[in-house]
N, C-alpha and C positions, 0 to 999 in steps of 0.2 A: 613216146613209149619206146625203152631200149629192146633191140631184141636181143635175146641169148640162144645158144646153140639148143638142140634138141638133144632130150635124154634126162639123164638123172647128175649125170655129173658134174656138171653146173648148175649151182645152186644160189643165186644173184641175192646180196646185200638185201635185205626189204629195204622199203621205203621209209620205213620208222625208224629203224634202224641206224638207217643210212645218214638219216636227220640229227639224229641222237650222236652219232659219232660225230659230223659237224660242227652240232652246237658246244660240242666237248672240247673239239682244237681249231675254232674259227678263229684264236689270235695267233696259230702257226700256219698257219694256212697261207694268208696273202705273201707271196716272194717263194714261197720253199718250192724246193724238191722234193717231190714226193716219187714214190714207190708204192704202186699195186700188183704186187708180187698175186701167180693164183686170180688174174685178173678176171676170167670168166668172161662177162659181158662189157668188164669196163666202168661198168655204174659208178663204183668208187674215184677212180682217178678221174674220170671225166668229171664227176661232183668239185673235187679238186682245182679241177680247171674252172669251171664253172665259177669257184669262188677266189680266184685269183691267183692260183698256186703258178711259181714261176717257168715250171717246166715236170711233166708225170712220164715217167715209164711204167708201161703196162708188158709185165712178164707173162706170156704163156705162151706155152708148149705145145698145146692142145688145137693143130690147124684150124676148126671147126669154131674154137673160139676164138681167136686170134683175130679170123675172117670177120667174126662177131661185133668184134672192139673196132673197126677198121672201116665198117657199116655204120655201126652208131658213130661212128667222130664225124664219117661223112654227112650222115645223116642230118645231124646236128652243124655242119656248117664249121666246123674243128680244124682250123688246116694248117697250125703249127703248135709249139709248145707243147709237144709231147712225141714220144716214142712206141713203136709197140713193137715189144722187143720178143721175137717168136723162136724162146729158148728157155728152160727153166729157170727157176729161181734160183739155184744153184749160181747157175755157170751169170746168169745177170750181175748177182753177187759179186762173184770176182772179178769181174771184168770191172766194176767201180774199184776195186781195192789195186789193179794192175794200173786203171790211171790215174787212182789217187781222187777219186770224187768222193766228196762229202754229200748229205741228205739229209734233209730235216724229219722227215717221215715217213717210214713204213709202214703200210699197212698188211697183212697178210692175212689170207681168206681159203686153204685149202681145202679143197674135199673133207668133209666134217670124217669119214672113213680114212682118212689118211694121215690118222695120229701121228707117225714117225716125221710127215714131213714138219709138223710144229714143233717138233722138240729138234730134228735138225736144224729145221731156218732159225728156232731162236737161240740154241746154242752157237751156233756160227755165229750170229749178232751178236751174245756175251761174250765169244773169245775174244783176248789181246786183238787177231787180225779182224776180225769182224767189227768192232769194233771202233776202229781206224777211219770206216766209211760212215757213220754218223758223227753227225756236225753236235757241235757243242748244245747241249739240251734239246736234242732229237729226243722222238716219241716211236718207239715201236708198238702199231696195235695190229692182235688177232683177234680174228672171231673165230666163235668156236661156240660146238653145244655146251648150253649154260651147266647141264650135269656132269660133262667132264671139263673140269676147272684143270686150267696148265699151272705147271707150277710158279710157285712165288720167285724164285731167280732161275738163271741162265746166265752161268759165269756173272759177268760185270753187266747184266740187265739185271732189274729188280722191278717188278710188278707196284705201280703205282698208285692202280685202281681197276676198277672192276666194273661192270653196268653189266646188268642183266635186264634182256627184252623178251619177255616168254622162253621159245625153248633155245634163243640163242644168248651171247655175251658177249663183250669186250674188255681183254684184256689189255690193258697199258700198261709200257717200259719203260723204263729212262735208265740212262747207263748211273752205276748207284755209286755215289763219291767216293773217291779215295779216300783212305781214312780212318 
């Protein structure tokens, strides 16, 4: 059992959930780079590792969870192949575009109350330079509350499907062909 930080502001992947997104990108998974931007407890990237993922960074800003993610790797017996990078998604962002790393998958998980940061992190990842840091048919996924649906693009991402689990969702990206 992972622990998460106390309070309301982490709000941890369920279980079902969590499962559902898996069985959705288990053939991107073994080798990739992933990204758990918004990581909260971890749950996600560590599932990641878990199923073979070549290397996860885990974005957040939030001490309290941070300490969170850093407990559960320990916990779990976790002692390379991943990052916990204690800095927002933002500046995580650039710092892949300044040394030119690519990534197979983002996932992103803000505060269900912090609508702007989903329209900024997903427009960054459609623009020109955002873009640049996904690897060739990368998958950008957010969850988010299933009654407020994100929109269908963001620059050069394009919404490729959708999964609803009761009152949450996942949205899936791929950068949408020239053309």
């Amino acid at each position: 059992m992972l622990i998460a930080p106390k309070g309301i502001k982490t709000r941890p992947t369920s279980d079902r959930l969590r499962e559902t997104l898996f069985n959705v990108i288990a053939p991107r998974i073994e080798g990739a780079r992933f990204v758990d931007l918004y990581a909260g407890s971890g749950a996600v990237g560590i599932e990641a590792i878990s199923r073979g993922a070549k290397f996860v960074w885990f974005a957040e800003d939030a001490p309290a969870a941070a300490k969170a993610i850093r407990e559960n790797l320990a916990a779990l017996k976790i002692s390379s192949g991943y990052a916990v990078e204690e800095r927002s998604s933002a500046a995580l962002l650039e710092g892949f575009i300044k040394r030119r790393a690519e990534v197979d998958v983002i996932f992103l998980d803000p505060p269900y109350e912090a609508e702007e940061e989903y329209a900024r992190t997903l427009e960054f990842l459609g623009s020109s330079r955002g873009r640049t840091l996904l690897a060739e048919d990368a998958r950008v996924i957010a969850e988010h509350r299933a009654k407020d649906p994100l929109e269908a693009r963001y620059g050069g991402l394009e919404r490729v499907r959708v999964l609803k689990q009761g009152d949450a969702a996942l949205s899936f990206y791929a950068v949408k062909p020239v053309g």
